[in-house]
C-alpha positions in Angstrom: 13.8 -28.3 -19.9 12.6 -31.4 -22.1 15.0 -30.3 -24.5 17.6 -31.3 -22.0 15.9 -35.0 -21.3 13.5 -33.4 -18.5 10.2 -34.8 -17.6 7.1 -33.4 -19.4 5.5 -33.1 -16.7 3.7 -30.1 -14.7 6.5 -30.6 -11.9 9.0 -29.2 -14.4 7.0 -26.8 -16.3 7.1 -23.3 -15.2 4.4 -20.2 -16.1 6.2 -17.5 -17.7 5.7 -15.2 -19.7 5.9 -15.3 -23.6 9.5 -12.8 -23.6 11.0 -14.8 -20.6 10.5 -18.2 -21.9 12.0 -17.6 -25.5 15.0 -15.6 -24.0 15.6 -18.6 -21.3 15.1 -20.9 -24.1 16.4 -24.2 -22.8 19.6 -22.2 -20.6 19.8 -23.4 -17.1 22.7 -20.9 -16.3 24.7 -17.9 -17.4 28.1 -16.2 -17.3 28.8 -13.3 -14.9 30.3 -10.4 -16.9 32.2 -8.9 -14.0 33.6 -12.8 -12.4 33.8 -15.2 -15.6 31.4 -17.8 -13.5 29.0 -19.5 -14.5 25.9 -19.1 -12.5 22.3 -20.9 -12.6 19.6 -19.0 -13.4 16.6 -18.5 -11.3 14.6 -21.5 -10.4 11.0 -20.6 -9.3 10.2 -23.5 -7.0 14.1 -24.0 -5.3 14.0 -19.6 -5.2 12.3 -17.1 -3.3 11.7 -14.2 -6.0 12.6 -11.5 -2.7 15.7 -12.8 -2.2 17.0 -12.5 -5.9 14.8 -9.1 -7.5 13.6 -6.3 -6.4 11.2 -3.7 -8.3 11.7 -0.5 -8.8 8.7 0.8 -8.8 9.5 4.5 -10.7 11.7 3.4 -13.3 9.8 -0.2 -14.3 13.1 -2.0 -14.0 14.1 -5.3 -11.9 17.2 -5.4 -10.0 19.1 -8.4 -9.5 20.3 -8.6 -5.9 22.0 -11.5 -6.5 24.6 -13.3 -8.7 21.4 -15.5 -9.7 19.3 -12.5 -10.0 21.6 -10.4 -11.8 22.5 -13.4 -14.5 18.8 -13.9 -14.8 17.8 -10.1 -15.3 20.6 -10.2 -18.1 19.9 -13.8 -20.0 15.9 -13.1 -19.9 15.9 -10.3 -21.2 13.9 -8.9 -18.1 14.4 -4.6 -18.5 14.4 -4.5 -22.4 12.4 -1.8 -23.1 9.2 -3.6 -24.0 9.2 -5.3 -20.9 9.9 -2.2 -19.2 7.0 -0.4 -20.8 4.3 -3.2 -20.1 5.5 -3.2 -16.2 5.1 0.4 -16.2 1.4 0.2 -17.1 0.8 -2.9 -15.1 2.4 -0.3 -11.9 -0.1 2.3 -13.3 -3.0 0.0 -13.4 -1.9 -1.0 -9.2 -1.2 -4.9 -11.0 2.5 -4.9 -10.2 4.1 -5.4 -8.4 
């Protein structure tokens, strides 16, 4: 982030959307409840979103299917219930996933 001395510079800027960007804020990792370690979060252009999330598509929710995923899913906020309710109608409307 630019808060932490990064370029401002599309290379480094990410699209996200309004909830996931003030819950990340200018984190760059996370602590795993269950093993005390820290753990990076994400990072859309060194990840592949499969390997990390997967939708299910009846409840709205994302599962983490990794450390990253999981510590992502918990810092951003991802299955709050607004999110959750917006993803449901986006599934409805065949725009998600």
């Amino acid at each position: 982030p630019v808060s932490r001395q990064g370029a401002e510079t599309l290379d480094n800027l990410a699209l996200a959307c309004r909830s996931c960007n003030l819950y990340k804020g200018n984190r760059m990792s996370g602590v795993d409840s269950s093993t005390g370690a820290e753990v990076r979060l994400f990072h859309p252009r060194l990840d592949e979103w499969e390997s990390h999330f997967q939708v299910d598509v009846t409840s709205g929710t994302i599962i983490g299917l990794t450390a990253i995923g999981k510590i992502t899913v918990d810092c951003l906020e991802m299955n709050s219930q607004s999110q959750i309710m917006a993803r449901q109608f986006w599934i409805s409307l065949g725009l998600f996933p």
